[in-house]
C-alpha positions as CSV (number, residue, x, y, z in Angstrom):
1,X,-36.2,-120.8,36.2
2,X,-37.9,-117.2,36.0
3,X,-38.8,-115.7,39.3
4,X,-42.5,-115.0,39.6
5,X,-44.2,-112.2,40.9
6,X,-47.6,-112.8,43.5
7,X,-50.0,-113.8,40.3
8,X,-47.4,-116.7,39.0
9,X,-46.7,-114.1,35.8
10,X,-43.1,-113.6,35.5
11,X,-42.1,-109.9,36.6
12,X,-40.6,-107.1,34.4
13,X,-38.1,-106.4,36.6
14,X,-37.0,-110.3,36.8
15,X,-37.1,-110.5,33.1
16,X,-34.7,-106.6,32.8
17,X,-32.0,-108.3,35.3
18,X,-32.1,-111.3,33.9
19,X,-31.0,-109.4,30.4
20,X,-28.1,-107.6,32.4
21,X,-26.6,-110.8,33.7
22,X,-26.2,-112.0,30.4
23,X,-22.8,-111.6,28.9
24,X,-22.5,-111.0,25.2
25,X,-19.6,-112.3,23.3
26,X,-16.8,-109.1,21.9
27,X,-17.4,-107.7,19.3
28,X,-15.6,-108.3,16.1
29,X,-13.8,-105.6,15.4
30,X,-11.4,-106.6,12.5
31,X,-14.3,-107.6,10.0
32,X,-15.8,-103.7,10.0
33,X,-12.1,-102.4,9.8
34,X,-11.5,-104.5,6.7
35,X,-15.3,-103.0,5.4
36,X,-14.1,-99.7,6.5
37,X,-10.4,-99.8,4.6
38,X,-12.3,-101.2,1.2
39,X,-14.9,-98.6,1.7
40,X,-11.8,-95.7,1.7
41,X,-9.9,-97.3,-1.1
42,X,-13.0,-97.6,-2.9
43,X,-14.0,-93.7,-2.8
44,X,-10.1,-93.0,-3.6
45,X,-10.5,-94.8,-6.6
46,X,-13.4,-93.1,-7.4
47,X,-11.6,-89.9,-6.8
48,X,-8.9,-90.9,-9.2
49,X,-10.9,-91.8,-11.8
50,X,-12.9,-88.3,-11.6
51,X,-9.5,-86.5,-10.9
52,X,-8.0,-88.4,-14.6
53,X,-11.2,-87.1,-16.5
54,X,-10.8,-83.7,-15.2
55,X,-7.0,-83.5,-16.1
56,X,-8.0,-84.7,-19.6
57,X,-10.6,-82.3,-19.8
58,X,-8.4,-79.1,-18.9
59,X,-5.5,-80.4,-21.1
60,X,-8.0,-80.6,-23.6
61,X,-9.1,-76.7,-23.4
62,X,-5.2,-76.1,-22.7
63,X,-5.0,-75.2,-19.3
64,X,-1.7,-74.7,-18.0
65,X,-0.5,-77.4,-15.5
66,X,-1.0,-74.8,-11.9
67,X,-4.5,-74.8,-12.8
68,X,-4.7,-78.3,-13.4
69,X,-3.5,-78.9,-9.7
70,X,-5.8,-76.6,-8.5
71,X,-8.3,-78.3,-9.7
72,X,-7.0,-81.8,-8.3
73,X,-6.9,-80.1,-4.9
74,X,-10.3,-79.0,-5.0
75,X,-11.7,-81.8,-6.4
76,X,-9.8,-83.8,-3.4
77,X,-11.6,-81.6,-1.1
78,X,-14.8,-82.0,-1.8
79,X,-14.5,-86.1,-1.6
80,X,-12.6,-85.6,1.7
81,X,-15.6,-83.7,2.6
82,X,-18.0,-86.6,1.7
83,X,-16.0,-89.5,2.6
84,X,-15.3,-87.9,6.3
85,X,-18.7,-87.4,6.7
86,X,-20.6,-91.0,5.3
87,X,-17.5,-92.6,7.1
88,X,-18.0,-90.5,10.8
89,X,-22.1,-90.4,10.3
90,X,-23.3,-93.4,8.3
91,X,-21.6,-96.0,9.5
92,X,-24.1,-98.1,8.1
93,X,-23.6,-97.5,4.6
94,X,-19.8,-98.2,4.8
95,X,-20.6,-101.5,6.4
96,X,-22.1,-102.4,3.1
97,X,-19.3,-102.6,0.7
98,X,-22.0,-102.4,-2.7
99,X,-23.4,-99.6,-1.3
100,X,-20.2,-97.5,-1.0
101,X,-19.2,-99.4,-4.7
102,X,-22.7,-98.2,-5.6
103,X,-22.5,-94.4,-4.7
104,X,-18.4,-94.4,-5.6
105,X,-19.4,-95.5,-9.6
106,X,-22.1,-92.7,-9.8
107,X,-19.9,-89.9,-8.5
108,X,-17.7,-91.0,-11.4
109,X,-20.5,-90.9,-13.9
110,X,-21.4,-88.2,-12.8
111,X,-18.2,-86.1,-13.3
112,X,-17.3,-87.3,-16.1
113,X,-20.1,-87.2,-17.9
114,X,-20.9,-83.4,-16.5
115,X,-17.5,-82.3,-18.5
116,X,-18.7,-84.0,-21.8
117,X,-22.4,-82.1,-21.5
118,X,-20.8,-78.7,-20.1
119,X,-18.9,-78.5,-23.3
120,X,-22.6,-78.1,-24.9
121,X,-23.9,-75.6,-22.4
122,X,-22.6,-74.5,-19.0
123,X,-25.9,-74.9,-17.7
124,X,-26.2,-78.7,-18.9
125,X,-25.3,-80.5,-15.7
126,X,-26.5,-84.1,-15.2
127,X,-25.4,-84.4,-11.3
128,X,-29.0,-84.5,-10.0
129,X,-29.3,-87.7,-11.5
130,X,-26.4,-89.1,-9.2
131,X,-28.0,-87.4,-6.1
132,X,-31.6,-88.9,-6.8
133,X,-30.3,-92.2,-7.2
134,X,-28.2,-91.9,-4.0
135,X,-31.1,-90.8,-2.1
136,X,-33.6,-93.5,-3.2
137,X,-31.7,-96.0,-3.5
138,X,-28.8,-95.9,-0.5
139,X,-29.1,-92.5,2.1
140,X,-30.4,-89.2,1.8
141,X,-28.1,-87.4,3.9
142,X,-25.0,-88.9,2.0
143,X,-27.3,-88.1,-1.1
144,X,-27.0,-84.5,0.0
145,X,-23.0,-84.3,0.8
146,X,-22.6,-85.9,-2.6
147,X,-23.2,-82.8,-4.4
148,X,-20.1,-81.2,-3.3
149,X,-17.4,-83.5,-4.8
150,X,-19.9,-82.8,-8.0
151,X,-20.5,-79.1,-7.6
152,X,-16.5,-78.6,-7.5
153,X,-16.0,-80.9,-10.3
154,X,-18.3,-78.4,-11.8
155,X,-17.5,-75.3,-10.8
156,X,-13.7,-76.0,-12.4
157,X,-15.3,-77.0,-15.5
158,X,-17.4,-73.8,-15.6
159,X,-14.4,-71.5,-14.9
160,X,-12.8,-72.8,-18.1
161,X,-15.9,-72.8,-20.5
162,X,-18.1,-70.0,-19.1
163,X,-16.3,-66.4,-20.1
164,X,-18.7,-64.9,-17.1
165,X,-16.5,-63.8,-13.9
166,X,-19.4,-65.2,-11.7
167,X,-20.2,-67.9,-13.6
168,X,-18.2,-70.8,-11.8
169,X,-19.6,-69.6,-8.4
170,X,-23.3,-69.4,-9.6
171,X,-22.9,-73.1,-11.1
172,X,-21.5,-74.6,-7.3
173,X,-24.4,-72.4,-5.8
174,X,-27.3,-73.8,-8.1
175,X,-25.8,-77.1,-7.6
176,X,-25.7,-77.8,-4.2
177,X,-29.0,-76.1,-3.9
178,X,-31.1,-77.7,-6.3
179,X,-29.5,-81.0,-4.5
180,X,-30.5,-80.0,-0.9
181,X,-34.1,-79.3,-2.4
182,X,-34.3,-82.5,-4.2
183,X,-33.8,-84.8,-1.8
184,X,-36.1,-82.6,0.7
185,X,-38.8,-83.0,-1.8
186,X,-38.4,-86.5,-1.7
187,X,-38.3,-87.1,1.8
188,X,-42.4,-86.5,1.9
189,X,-42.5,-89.4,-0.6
190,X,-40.0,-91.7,-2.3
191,X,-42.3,-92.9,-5.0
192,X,-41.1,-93.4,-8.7
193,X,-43.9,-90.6,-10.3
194,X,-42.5,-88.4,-7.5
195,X,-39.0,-88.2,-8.5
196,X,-40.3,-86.5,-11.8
197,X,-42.1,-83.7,-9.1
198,X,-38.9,-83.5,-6.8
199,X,-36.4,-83.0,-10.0
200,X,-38.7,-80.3,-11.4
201,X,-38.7,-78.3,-7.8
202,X,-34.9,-78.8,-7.9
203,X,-34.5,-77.0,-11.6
204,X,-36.6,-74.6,-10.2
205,X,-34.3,-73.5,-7.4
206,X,-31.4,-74.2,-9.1
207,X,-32.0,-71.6,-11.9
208,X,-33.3,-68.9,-9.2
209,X,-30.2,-69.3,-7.1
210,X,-27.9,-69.4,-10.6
211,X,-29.6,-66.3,-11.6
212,X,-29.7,-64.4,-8.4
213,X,-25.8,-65.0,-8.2
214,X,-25.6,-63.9,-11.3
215,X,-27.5,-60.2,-11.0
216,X,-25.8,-59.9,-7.7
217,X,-22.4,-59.6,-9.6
218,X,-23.6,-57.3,-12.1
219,X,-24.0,-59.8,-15.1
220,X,-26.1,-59.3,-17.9
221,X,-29.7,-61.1,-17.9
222,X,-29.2,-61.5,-21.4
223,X,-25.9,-63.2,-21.5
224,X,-27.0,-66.6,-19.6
225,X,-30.1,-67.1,-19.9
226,X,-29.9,-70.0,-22.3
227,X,-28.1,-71.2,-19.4
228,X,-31.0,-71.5,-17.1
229,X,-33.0,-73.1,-19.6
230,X,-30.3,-76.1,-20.1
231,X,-30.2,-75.7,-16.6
232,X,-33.5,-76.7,-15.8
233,X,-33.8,-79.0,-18.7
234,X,-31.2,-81.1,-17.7
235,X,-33.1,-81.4,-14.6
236,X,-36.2,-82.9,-15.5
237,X,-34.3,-84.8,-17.8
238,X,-32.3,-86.4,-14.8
239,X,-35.7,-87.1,-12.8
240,X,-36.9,-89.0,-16.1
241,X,-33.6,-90.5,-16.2
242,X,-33.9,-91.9,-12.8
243,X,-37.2,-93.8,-12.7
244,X,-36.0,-95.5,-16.0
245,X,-32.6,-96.4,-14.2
246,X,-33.5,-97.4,-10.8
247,X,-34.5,-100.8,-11.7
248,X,-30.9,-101.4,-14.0
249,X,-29.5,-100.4,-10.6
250,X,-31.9,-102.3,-8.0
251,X,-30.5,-105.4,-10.2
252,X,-27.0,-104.5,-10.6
253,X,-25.9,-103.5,-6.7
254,X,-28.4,-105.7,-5.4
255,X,-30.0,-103.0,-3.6
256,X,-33.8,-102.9,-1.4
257,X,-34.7,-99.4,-2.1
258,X,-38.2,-98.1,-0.9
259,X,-39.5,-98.4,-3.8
260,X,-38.8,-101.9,-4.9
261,X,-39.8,-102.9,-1.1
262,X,-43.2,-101.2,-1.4
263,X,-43.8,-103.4,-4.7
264,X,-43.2,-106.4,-3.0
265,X,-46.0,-105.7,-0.5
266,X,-48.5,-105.3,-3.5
267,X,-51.0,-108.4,-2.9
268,X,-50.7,-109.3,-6.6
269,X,-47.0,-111.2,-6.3
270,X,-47.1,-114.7,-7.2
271,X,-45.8,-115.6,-3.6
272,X,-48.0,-113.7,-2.0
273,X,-51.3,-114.7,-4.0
274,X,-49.9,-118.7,-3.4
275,X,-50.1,-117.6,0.5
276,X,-53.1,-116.4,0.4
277,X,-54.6,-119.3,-1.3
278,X,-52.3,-122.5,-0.3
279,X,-52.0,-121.5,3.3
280,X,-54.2,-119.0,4.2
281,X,-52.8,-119.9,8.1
282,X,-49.4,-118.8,7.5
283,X,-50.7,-115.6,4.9
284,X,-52.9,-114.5,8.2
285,X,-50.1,-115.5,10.8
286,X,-47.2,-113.7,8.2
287,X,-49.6,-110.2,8.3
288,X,-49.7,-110.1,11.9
289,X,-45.7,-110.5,12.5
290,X,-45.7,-108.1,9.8
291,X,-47.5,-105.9,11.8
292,X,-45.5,-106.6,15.1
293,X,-41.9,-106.1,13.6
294,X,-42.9,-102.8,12.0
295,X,-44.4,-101.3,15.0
296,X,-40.5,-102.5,17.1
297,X,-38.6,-101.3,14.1
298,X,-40.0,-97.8,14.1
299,X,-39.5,-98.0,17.8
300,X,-35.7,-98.4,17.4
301,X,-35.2,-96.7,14.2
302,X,-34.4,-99.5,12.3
303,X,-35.6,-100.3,8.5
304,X,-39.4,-101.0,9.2
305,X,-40.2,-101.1,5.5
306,X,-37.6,-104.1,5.2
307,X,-38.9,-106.1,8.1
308,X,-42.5,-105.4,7.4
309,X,-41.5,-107.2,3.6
310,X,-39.4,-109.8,5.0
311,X,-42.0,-110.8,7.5
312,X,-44.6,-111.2,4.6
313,X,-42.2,-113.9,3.1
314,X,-40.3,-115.4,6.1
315,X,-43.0,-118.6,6.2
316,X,-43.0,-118.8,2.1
317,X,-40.4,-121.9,2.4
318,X,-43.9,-123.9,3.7
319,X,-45.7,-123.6,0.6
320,X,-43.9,-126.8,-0.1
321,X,-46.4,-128.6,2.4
322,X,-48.4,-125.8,3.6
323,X,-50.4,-129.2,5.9
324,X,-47.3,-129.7,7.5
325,X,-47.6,-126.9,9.8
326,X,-50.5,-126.3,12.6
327,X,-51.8,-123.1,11.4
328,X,-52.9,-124.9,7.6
329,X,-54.2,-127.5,9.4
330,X,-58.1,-128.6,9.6
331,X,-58.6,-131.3,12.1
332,X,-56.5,-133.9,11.1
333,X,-52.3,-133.1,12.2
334,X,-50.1,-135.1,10.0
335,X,-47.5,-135.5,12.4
336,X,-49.7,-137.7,14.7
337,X,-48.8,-140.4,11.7
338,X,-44.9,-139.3,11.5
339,X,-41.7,-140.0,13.7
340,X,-40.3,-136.8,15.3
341,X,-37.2,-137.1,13.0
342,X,-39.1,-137.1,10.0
343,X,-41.7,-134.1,11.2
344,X,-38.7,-132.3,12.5
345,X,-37.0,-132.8,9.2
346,X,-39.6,-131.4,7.3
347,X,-40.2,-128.2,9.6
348,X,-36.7,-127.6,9.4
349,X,-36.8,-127.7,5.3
350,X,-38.8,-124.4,5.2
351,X,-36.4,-122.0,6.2
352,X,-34.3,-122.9,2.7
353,X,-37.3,-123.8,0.6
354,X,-37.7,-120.2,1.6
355,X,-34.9,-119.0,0.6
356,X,-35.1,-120.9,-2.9
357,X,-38.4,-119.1,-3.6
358,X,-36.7,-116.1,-3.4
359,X,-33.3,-116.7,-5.2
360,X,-35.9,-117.9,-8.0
361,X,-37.8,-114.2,-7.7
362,X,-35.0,-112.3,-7.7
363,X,-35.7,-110.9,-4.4
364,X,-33.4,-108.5,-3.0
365,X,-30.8,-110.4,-1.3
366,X,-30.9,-108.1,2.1
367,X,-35.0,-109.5,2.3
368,X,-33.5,-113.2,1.7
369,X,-30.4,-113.3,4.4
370,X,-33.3,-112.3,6.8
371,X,-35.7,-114.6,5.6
372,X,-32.5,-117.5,6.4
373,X,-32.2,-116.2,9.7
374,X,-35.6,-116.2,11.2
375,X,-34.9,-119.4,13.0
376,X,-31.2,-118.7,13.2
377,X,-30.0,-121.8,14.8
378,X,-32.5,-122.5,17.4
379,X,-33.6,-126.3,18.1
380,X,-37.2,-127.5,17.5
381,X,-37.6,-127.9,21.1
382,X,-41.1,-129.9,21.0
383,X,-39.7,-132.7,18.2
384,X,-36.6,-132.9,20.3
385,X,-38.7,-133.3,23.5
386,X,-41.1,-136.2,21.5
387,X,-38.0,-138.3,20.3
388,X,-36.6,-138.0,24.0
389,X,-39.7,-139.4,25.2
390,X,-40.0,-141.9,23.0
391,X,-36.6,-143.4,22.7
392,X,-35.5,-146.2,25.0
393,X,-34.2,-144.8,28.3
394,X,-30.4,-144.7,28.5
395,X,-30.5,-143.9,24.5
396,X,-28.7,-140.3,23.5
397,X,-30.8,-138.3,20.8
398,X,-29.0,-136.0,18.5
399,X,-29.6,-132.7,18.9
400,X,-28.5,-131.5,15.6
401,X,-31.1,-133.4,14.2
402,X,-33.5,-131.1,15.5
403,X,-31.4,-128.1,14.7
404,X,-32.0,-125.0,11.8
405,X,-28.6,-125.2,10.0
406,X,-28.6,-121.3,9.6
407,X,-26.8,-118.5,11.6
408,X,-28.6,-116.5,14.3
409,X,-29.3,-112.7,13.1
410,X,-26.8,-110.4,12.4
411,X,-28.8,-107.2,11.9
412,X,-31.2,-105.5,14.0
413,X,-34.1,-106.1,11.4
414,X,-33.2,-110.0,11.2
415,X,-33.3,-110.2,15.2
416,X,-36.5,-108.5,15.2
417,X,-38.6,-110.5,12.9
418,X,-37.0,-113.4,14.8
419,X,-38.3,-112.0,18.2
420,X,-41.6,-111.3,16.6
421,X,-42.1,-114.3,14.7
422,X,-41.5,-116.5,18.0
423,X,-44.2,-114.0,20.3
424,X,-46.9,-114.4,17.1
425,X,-46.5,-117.8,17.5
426,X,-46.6,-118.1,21.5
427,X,-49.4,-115.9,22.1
428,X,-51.4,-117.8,19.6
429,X,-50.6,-121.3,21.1
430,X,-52.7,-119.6,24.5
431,X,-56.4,-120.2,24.6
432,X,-58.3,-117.1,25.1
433,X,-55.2,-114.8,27.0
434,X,-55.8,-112.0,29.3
435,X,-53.5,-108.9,28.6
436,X,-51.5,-110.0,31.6
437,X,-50.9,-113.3,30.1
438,X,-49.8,-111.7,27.0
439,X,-47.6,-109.9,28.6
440,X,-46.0,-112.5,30.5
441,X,-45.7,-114.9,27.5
442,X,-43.9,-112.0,25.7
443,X,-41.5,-111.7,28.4
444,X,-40.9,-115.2,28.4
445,X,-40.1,-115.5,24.8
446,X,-37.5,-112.7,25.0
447,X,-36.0,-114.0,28.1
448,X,-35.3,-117.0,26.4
449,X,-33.8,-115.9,23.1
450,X,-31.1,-114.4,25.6
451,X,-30.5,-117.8,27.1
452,X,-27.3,-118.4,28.1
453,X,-26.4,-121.5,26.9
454,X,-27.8,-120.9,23.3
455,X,-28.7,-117.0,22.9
456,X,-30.0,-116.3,19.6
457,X,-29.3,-112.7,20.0
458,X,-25.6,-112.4,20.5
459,X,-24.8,-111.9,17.0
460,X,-27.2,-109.1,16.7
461,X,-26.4,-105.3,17.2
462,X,-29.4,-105.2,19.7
463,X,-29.0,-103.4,22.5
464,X,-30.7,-104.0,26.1
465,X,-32.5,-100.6,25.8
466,X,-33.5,-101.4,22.7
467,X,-34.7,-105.1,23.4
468,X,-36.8,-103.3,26.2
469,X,-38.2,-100.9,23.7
470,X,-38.7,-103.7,21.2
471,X,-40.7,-105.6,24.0
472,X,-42.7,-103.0,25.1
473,X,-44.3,-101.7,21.0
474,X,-44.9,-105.5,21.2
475,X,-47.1,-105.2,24.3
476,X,-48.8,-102.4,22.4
477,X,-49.6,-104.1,19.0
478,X,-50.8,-106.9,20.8
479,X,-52.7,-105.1,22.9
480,X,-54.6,-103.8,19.9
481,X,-54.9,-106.9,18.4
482,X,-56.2,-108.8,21.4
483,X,-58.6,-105.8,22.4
484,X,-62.3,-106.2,23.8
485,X,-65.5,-105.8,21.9
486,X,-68.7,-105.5,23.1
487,X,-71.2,-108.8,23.0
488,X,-73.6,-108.5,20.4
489,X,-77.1,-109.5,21.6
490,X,-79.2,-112.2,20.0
491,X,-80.1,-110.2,16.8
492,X,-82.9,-112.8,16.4
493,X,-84.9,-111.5,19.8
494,X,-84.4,-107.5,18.1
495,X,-86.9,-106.3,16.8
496,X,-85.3,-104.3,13.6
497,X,-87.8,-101.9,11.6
């Protein structure tokens, strides 16, 4: 039992050392080795892919073989330099084995296909394509180290085609500049119609730095500047390029970006407009853990855009029998006419039903693993606690019967729409509460998701600090959800002129 403070609420210091005596299973370490290990192999491959197109590429403008390994050796070091970095930094991404697949195929794409334009102009250089794609689509800071291996691969291209002394140099410079400004530019707004905007600011500052590089080694204005033309054509044509390829991508590598998430928040999706409509209940109860789970994501830096989009479809399984569940319900409760078993059994059927919706809609499948784990593995406590009751004494009920046959959450967006789902749902079992009692309810909730028999939590990267964070931007949100207003008088005794 929970130790009470003076007013029978339970404390928040009870509720902190209760969290501390809890112990939390070891981590499993070999899993993220064996992502890790994939995730190096992967970007070696991609190294040896880009490496074989630049060999070709030199024997083909008869380069002798010194230069040739040069050029490997460079080329290595600028994908040691991004690899080290995503693999030290951004764990994250390497835990995701499409992502690093994802990121490895561009770089190739990328090269290679910058030594087959090159041979056009030395200023026709696709690579911002690659780097707005990265950034939208998996991390903006890996986004950014990505233009080395590309501004090498580059560089070696443009000291064999471009007769300039400075040329090669001015090509890495423009390169890695116009790629730092891109993905700044975006950063204020990762729209599609902005990537056009961003890609134009890059061209800008690409040609600039090319041609200040240029002057300062004494070159002629007159001799490259068809170069910064294809410079900044290429460009704009890359920003283009990238709205049109985002969605082949999104589809491809399975990938949430921003903005394919924001699109599913648009009230005109078929699911959504069936929420609204079928069960307006769960629409209005799905907004409001929407709102929750944002607030406690932002709070612990995780992906608020993802739980605020999985918390508008977690409850989309009930559109099946949207009466079935208290919040659709007018008056009359179905399960007043149904055995626990069977009302338990049809609760239980809207985590998948859920899940199918979205398989059918081609949601992203990082927005459906949540969805499956809202519940995770939890027991339907009040069922269970009716079929107890009701069975003859002596008789043994099984549990699993009352049971969600899914896995508690693994990530710390899944745990949170969990943890916000189950407070939404508390606080609006209590007639009329106080802030106090709000409070108290909250703490009991998360108290008991770290139960020690059954902790829903364990698998989850949460940490106490950030459970305590999580808990106290829900104290917040409700607090401005549950606020005062001030009573209206009669407006039939006012006299209105």
């Amino acid at each position: 039992m929970n130790r009470k403070d003076n007013n029978g609420k339970e404390s928040a210091e009870s509720s902190i050392e209760k969290l501390k005596n809890v112990k939390l299973p070891k981590e499993k370490k070999p899993g993220k080795r064996l992502k890790t290990f994939w995730s190096i192999l992967i970007l070696l491959a991609a190294y040896w892919a880009s490496g074989a197109g630049l060999i070709f590429f030199m024997r083909n403008n008869w380069q002798p073989d010194v230069n040739m390994a040069g050029a490997l050796v460079a080329l290595l070091m600028g994908f040691l330099a991004f690899g080290c970095y995503i693999m030290i930094r951004h764990k994250d991404l390497v835990s995701s084995l499409k992502q690093v697949l994802f990121v490895s195929v561009l770089l190739v794409v990328a090269n290679i296909l910058t030594l087959v334009t090159m041979s056009i102009n030395v200023g026709f250089i696709p690579s911002l394509l690659t780097v707005l794609l990265i950034a939208l689509m998996a991390n903006e800071k890996a986004a950014m180290l990505s233009a080395i291996p590309m501004a090498v691969n580059a560089g070696v291209a443009a000291s064999v085609l471009d007769g300039t002394r400075n040329g090669p140099i001015a090509i890495v410079f423009a390169l890695i500049i116009s790629s730092l400004t891109a993905v700044y530019a975006l950063n204020m707004r990762k729209t599609r119609s902005s990537t056009v905007i961003a890609s134009g600011v890059a061209g800008i500052t690409g040609v600039i730095t090319y041609a200040a590089v240029m002057l300062a080694g004494g070159e002629v204005f007159t001799g490259y500047w068809q170069n910064l033309l294809w410079l900044i054509g290429s460009c704009l044509m890359c920003g283009i390029l990238t709205v049109g390829l985002m969605p082949v991508f999104e589809a491809l590598f399975d990938i949430a970006s921003e903005a394919r998430l924001n699109e599913l928040l648009n009230n005109n999706n078929p699911l959504l407009k069936r929420l609204m409509t079928e069960a307006p209940g769960t629409y209005h109860h799905s907004l409001l853990v929407a709102s929750l789970g944002e607030a406690a994501a932002q709070a612990i830096d995780a992906n608020a855009l993802l739980v605020r989009v999985a918390a508008y479809y977690h409850d989309v399984g009930k559109l099946r029998s949207p009466v079935c569940f208290k919040e659709n319900q007018r008056g009359y409760n179905i399960h007043d006419d149904l055995d626990p078993y069977e009302s338990a059994k049809r609760i239980i059927a809207h985590q998948q039903d859920g899940v199918t919706l979205l398989e059918k809609a081609k949601f992203p499948s990082d927005v459906i693993k949540i969805v499956g784990m809202h519940h995770g593995d939890s027991v339907m406590v009040y069922f269970y606690d009716k079929a107890k009751k009701a069975a003859p004494e002596g008789t043994e009920i099984d549990e699993s019967k009352f049971r969600y046959p899914s896995q508690k959450p693994n990530t710390k967006e899944a745990a949170i729409l969990m943890l916000a789902d189950c407070c939404e749902a508390a606080v609006r079992s209590m007639p009329n509460p106080t802030m106090d009692e709000v409070k108290a309810k909250v703490r009991e909730v998360m108290t008991h998701k770290w139960d020690k028999r059954d902790s829903m939590l364990w698998d989850s990267p949460l940490t106490f600090t950030e459970i305590k964070q999580i808990e106290a931007s829900f104290f917040n949100t409700f607090a401005a959800l549950h606020h005062e207003r001030v009573e209206y008088p009669d407006l039939e005794e006012i006299d209105v002129r």
